[in-house]
C-alpha positions in Angstrom: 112.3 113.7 111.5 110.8 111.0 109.4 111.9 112.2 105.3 111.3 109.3 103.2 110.2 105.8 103.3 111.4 103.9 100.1 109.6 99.7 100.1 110.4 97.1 97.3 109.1 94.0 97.6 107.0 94.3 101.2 104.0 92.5 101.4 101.8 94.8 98.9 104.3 96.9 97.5 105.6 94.9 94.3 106.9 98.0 92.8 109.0 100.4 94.0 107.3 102.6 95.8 108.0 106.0 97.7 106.9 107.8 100.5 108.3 111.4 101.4 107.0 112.8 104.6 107.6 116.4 103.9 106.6 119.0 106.6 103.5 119.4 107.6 102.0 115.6 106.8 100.1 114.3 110.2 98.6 111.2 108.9 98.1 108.5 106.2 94.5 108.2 104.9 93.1 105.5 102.8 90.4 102.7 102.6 90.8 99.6 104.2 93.5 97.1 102.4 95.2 99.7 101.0 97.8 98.8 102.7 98.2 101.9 105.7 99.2 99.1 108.3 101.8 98.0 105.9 103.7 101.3 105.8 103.7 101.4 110.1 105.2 97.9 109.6 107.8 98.6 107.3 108.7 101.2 109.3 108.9 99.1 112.6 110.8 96.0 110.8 113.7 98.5 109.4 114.2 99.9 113.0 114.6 95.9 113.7 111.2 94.3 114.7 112.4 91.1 115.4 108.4 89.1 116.0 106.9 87.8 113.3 103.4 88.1 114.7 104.2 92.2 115.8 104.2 92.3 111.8 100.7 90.3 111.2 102.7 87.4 110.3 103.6 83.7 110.9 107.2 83.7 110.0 109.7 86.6 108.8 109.3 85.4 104.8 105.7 86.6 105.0 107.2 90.8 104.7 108.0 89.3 101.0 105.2 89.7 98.5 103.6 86.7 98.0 102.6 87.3 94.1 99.1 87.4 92.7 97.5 86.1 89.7 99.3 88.7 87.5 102.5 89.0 89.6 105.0 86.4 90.5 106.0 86.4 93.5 109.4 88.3 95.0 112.8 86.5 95.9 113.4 89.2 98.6 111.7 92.5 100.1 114.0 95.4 101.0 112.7 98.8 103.3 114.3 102.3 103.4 114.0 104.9 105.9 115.7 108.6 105.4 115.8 110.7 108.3 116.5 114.1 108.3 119.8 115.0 111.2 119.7 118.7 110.1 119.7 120.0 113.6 122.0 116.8 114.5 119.8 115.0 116.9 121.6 111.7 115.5 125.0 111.2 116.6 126.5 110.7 113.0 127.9 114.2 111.4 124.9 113.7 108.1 122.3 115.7 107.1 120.6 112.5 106.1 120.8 109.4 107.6 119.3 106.0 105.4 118.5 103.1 107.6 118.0 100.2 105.8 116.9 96.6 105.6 116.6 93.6 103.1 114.8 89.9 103.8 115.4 86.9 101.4 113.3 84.0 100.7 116.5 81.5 101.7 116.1 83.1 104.9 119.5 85.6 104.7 119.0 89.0 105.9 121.6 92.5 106.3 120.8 95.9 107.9 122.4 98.8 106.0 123.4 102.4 107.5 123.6 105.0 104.2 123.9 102.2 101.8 126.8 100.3 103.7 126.1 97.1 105.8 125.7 97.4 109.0 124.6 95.7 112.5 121.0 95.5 114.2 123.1 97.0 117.4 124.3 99.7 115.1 121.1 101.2 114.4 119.7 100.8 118.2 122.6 102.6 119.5 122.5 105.6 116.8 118.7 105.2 117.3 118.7 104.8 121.4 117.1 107.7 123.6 115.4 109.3 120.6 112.2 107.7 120.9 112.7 106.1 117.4 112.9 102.2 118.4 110.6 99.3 116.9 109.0 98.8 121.1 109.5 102.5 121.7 106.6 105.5 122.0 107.0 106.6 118.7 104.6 104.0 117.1 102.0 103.3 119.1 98.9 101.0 117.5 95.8 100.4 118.1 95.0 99.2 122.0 98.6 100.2 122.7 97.3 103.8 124.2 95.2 101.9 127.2 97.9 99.8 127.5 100.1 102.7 128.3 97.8 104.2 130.7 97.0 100.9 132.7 100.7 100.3 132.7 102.3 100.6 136.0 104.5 102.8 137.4 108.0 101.4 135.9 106.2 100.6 132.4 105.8 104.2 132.2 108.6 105.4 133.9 110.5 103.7 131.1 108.6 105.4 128.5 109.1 108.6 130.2 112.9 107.9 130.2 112.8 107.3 126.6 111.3 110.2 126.1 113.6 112.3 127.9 116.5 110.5 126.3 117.8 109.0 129.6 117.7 105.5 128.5 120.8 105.6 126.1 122.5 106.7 129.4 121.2 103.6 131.4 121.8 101.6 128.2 125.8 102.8 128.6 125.3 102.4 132.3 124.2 98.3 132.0 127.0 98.0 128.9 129.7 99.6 131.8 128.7 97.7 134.1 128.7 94.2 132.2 132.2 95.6 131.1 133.6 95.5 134.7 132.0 92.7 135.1 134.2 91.1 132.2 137.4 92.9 133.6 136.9 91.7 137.2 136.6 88.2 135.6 139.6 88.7 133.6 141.5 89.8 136.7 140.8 86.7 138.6 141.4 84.8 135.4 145.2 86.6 135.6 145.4 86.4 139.3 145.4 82.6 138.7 147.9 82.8 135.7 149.7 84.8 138.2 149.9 82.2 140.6 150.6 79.5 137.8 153.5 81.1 136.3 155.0 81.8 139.7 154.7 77.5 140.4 155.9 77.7 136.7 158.8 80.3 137.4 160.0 77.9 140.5 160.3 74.9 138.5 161.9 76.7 135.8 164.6 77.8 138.2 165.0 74.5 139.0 165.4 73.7 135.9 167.9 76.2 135.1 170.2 75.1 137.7 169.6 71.6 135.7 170.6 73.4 132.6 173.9 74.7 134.0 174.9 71.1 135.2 173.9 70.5 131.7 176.0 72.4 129.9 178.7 71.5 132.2 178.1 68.1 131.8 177.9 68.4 127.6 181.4 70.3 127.8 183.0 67.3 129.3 180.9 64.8 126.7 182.1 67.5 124.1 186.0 66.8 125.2 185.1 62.9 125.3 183.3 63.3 121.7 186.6 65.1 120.7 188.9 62.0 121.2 186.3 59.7 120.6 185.5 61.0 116.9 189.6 61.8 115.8 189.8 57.5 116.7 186.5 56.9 115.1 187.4 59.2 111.9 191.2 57.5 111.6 189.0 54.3 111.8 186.7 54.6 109.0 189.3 56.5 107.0 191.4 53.0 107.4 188.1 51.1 106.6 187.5 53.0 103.8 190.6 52.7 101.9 190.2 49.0 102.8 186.8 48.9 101.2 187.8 51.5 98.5 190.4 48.7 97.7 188.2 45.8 97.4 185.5 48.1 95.7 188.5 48.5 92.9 189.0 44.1 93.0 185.8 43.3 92.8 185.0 46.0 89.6 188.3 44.1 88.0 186.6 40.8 88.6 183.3 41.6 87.2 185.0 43.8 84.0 187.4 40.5 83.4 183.5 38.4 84.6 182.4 40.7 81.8 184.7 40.1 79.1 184.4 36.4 79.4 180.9 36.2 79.4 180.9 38.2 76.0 183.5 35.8 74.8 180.8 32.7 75.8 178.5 34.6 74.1 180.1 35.2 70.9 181.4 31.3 71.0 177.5 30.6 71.9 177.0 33.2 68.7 178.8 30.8 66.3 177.5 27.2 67.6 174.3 28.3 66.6 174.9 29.8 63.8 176.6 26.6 62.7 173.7 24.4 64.3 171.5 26.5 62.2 173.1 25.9 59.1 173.8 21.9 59.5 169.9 21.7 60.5 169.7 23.4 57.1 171.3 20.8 55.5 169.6 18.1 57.8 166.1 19.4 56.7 167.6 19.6 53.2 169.0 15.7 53.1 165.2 14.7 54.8 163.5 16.3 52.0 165.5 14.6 49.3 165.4 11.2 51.1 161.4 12.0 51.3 161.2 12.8 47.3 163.3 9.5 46.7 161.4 7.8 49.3 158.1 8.6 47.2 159.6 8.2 43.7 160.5 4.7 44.8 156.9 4.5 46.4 155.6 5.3 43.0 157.8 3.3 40.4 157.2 0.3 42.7 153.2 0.7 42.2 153.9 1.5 38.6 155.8 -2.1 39.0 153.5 -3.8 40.6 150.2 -2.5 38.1 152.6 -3.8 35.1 152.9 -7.1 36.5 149.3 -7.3 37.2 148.6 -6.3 33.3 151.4 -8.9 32.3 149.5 -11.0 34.1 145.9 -10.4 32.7 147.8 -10.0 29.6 149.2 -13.4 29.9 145.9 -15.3 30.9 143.8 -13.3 27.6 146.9 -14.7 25.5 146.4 -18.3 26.9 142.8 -17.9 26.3 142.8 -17.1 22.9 145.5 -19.9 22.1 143.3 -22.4 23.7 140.0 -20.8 21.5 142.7 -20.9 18.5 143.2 -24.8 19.1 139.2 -25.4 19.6 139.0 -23.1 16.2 141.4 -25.7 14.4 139.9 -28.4 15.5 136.5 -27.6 14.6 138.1 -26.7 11.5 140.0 -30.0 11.1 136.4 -31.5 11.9 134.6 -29.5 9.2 137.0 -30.1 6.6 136.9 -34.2 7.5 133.1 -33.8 7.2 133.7 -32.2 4.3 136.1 -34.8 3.1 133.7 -37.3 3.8 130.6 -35.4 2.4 132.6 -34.9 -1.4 133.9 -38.8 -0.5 130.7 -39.8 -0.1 128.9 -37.2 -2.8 131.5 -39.2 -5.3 130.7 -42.8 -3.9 127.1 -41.2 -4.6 127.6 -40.7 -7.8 129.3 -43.1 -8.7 126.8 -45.5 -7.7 124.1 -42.8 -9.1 125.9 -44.0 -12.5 126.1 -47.4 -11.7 123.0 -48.0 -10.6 121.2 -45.4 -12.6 119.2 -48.4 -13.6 117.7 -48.6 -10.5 117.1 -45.4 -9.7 113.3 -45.9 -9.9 113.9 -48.9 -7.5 115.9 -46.9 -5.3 114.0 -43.2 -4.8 113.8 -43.8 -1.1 117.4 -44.3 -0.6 118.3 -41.8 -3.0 115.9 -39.2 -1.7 117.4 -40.2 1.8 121.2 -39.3 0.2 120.2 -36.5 -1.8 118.7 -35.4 2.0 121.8 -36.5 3.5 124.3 -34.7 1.0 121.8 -31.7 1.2 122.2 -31.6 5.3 126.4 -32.1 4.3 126.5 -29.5 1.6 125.0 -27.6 4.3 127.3 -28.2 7.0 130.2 -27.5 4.5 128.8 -24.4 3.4 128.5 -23.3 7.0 132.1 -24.6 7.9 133.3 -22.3 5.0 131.4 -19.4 5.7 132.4 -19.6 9.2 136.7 -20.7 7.9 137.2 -16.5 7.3 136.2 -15.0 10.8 138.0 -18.1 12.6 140.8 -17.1 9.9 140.3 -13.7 11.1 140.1 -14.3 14.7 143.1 -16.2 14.7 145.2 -13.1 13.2 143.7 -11.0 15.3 145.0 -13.3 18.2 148.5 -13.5 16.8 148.6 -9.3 16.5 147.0 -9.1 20.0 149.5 -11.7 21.1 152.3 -10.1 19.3 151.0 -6.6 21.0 151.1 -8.5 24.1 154.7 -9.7 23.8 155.8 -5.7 22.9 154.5 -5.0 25.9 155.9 -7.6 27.9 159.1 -6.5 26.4 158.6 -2.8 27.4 157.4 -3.7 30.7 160.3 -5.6 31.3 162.5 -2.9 30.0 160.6 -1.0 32.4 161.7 -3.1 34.9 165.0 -3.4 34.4 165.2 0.7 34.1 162.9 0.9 37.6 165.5 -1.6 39.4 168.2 0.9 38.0 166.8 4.0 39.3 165.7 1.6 42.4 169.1 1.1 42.8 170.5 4.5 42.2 167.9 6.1 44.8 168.3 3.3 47.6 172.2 4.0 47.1 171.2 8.1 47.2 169.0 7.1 50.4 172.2 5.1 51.6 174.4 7.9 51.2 171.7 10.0 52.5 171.3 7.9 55.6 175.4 7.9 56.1 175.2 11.6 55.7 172.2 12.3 58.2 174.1 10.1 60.4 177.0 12.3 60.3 175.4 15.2 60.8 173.2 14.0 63.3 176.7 13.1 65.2 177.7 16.9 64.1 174.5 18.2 65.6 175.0 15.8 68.8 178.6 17.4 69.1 177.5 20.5 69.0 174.7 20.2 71.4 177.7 18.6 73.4 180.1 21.8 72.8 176.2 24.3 73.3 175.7 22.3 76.8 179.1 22.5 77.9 179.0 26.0 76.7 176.0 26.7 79.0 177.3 25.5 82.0 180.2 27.9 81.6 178.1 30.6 81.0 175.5 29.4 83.8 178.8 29.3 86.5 180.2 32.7 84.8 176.9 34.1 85.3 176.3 32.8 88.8 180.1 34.7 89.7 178.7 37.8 88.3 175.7 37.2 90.3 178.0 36.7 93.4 180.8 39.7 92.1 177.5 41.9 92.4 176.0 41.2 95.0 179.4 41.7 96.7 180.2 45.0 94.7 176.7 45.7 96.3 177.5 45.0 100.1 181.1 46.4 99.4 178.6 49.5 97.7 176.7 49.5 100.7 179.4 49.1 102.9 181.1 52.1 101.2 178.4 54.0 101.7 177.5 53.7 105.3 181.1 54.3 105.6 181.7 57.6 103.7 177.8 58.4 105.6 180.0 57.8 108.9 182.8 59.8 107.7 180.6 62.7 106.8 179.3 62.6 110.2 182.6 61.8 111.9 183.9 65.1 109.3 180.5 67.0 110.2 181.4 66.0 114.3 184.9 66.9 114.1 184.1 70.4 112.1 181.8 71.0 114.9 184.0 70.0 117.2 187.3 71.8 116.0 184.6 75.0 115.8 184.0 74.8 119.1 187.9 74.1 120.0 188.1 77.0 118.1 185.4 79.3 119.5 186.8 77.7 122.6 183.3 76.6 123.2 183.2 75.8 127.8 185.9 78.0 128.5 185.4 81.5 130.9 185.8 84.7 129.7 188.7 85.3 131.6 190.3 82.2 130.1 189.3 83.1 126.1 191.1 86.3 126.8 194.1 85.2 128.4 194.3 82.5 125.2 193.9 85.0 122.9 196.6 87.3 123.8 198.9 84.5 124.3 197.8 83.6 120.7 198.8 86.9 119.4 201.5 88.4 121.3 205.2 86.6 121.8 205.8 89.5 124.4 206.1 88.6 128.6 203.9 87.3 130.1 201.8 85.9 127.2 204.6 84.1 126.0 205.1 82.0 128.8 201.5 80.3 129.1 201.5 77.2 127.5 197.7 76.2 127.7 195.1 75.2 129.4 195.0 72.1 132.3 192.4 70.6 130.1 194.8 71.0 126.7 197.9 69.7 128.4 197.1 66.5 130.2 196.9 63.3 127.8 194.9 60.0 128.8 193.4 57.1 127.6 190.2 57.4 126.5 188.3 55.1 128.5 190.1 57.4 131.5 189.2 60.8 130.1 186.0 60.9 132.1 187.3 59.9 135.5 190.1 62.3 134.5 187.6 65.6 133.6 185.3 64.5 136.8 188.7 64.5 138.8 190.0 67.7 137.7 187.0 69.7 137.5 186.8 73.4 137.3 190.5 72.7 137.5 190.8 72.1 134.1 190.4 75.8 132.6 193.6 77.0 134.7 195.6 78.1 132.6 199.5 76.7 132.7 203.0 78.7 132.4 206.5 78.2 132.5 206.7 81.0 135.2 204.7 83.2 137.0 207.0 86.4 137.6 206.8 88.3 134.2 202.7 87.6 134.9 203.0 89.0 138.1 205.4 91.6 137.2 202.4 92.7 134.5 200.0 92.7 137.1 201.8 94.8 139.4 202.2 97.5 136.4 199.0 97.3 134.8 196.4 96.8 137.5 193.7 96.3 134.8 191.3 93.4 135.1 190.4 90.8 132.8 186.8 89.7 131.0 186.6 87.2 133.3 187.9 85.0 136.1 190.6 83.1 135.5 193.3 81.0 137.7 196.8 80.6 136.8 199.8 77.3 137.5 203.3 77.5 137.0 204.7 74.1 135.6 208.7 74.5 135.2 209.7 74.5 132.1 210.1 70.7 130.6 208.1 69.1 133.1 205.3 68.8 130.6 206.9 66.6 128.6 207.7 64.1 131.6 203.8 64.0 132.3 202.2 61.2 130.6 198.8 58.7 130.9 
């Protein structure tokens, strides 16, 4: 019976809302939109309505409530159904059974059974032949009632069925019957692995007897690998004491390589340090020759500006003799004039007083003399205003000359102390020159010695080169050797372990060996080994040899047979295995060679 119907998020339901369908309750009443339909399909999409349109819908995501214009709209819509399984008409030992179901908007969906996920075929089977399905008689809509009674015959059989709870039976009845279905496919499917490993079963057979010659074959390559790897091992042991050897040379060359070229370098050490210090002294000699170089530069223009002024000096004293001379002789001039003029104012005169009488007679020519002595009175008077500054002008010459002549004397001093330190610097630059020179041939010796030096240390470098790349090969070398004799060691352990284990041999023969091996009583004391143990070839033979002899080679040899036979004859007991038995006499195995 129908308890509760619990809806969160379907269609109209927003809220949480909750139905309980206590006894008594026939029918939902309410006006249209209320939302009546909605509760039938809530009801029908939790027992797993599956059609969109059954529900009044498009698509699934229309059972989640769309939102209004107060209300968002829901990310998912979940429905839950609690039936009451009081009087246990539900195969599940609960009084109450929840059936639940949840939708979201991504499209994921889960069924749950009291709270716990479960499968849409979960809830039909605990549901099936109650009546209580989402296509059975228990909901039936509007139309649906014609539609059962125009159905025909099987329609309604099938609803009778329900009704009666037969159909879970027929349900279990189609589920058997796909079931044997599956098993009679399965037994085919076997009957053909059947056949399969039968084909597979012959071949394998085949492949046993294969494995047999196999292993018989491998005990005879095992005997071959025996020999084959003590040779190989004595070999490389040889090989490696050899290369061990020349390992131990060539580390001697390259420590001695070593030393020499530490040697060069120390040797290379000093040559630098020595052309370091005498391009020191080079630079140093090329910076004095430089400063004397410009000193000599500069006392040379200093020379040459002296000679100029000498020169100038020289040409203003010439000019000022010559403007001396013109002086004197306009002064020689002036004072002839004058002589003349006071010559002439005494013939004047004299005459004036001789011939004072006829002075009236003679105003013209007097006038004319007294003009004439005027005009030489002048000229005096100018030639002795003028005597002083010529005077003057000459002594100024003389001093300016005289000043002229100190300097020519210190200039000449000048250049008789420039041509001394001109000849003290050109002997420095001389000395200078003789010095760069022999350093120069210093430096040239020691490029000589640096060269010479280099090649040594290029050739000793190029034999270290060559003493490892051969410690390298003989490195290499060693290496693949010891790798081989680890392997050759690894092979022989393996192959003494199975010499040991006795690894091809019968039961029957183990034993035998193994009492003989720990008894020194008759008979074991007189078996000497096996065929196999005792014959010695060459080991190109050994294989023609173990083909030859065959199973023949596990019999077991012994000096003589009677104490064996005796033991047999007294203790009838068997041994693990088969085994064969030769009597040899007794130093005929050492006569038996390849």
């Amino acid at each position: 019976m129908l308890k509760s119907l619990e809806l969160f998020g379907f269609k109209t339901f927003a809220d949480r809302t909750r139905f309980d369908f206590p006894g008594g309750i026939t029918c939902i009443v309410g006006p249209n939109g209320s939302g009546k339909s909605n509760v039938v399909d809530a009801i029908k999409w939790i027992l797993g309505d599956q059609s969109p349109k059954s529900l009044r819908g498009k698509e699934m995501a229309d059972v989640i409530f769309n939102g209004s214009a107060s209300r968002k709209p829901s990310s998912f819509a979940e429905a839950t159904m609690t039936l009451d399984n009081t009087s246990g008409w539900l195969s599940v030992e609960a009084t109450e059974i929840q059936i639940g179901r949840r939708l979201w908007r991504t499209g994921e969906s889960e069924y749950l059974i009291n709270g716990q996920p479960a499968r849409l075929r979960d809830i039909r089977d605990l549901l099936l032949g109650t009546g209580a399905a989402a296509s059975a008689y228990n909901i039936i809509e509007q139309g649906r009632v014609d539609q059962i009674l125009q159905a025909s015959p099987a329609a309604r059989r099938m609803v009778f069925e329900e009704a009666a709870g037969i159909s879970r039976y027929k349900a279990r009845k189609t589920e058997a019957l796909r079931k044997l279905d599956r098993v009679a496919h399965n037994v085919e499917r076997l009957t053909d692995i059947v056949d399969e490993v039968e084909a597979q079963l012959n071949a394998t057979r085949s492949q046993a007897a294969k494995a047999a010659k196999y292993r018989e074959l491998s005990e005879q390559v095992r005997r071959l690998w025996f020999g084959l790897a003590a040779d190989e091992y004595r070999y490389l042991s040889a090989q490696l004491e050899e290369v061990e050897r020349t390992v131990r040379q060539q580390k001697e060359q390259v420590d001695e390589l070593s030393r020499q070229q530490k040697e060069l370098e120390e040797e290379l050490g000093g040559i630098e340090a020595e052309m370091a210090a005498q391009d020191e002294s080079l630079r140093q000699v090329e910076r004095q020759s430089s400063q004397c170089r410009e000193k000599i530069a500069s006392h040379r223009s200093t020379i040459r500006n002296q000679l100029l002024r000498r020169q100038e000096l020289v040409g203003e004293l010439d000019r000022l003799r010559r403007q001396r001379l013109a002086m004197a002789i306009r002064a020689r001039r002036a004072a002839e004039q004058a002589e003349q003029a006071r010559q002439q104012l005494a013939d004047a005169e004299a005459e004036y007083e001789s011939q004072r009488s006829h002075l009236e007679s003679r105003e013209d020519q007097l006038a004319k003399l007294r003009a004439k002595i005027q005009q030489q009175r002048d000229d005096l008077q100018e030639a002795r205003q003028s005597e002083p500054e010529l005077i003057q002008r000459i002594a100024e010459c003389r001093n300016q000359l005289e000043r002229l002549d100190e300097q020519l004397r210190l200039v000449r001093e000048a250049l008789g102390e420039s041509d001394k330190r001109r000849a003290d610097v050109e002997q420095k630059i001389r000395h200078a020159e003789q010095a760069l020179a022999e350093q120069r041939s210093l430096v040239d010796a020691s490029r000589d010695r640096l060269q010479e030096a280099e090649n040594r240390l290029r050739e000793q470098r190029r034999q270290y080169e060559e003493s490892l790349a051969a410690q390298d090969r003989s490195q290499h070398k060693l290496a693949d050797l010891r790798e081989r004799r680890s392997a050759t060691a690894a092979r022989r352990s393996v192959l003494e372990d199975l010499e040991e284990r006795q690894q091809g041999l019968g039961l029957g023969v183990k034993d035998i060996l193994a009492r003989a091996a720990s008894s020194d009583h008759p008979p074991w004391c007189h078996i000497l080994g096996s065929v196999a143990d005792l014959v010695e070839v060459d080991l190109e033979e050994a294989a023609f040899v173990d083909v030859a002899l065959g199973p023949r080679a596990q019999l077991l040899v012994m000096d003589d047979l009677a104490p064996l036979i005796r033991y047999l004859n007294e203790n009838p007991a068997t041994f693990a295995g088969r085994v064969g038995f030769i009597a040899v006499p007794d130093g005929a195995i050492e006569s038996v060679g390849p």
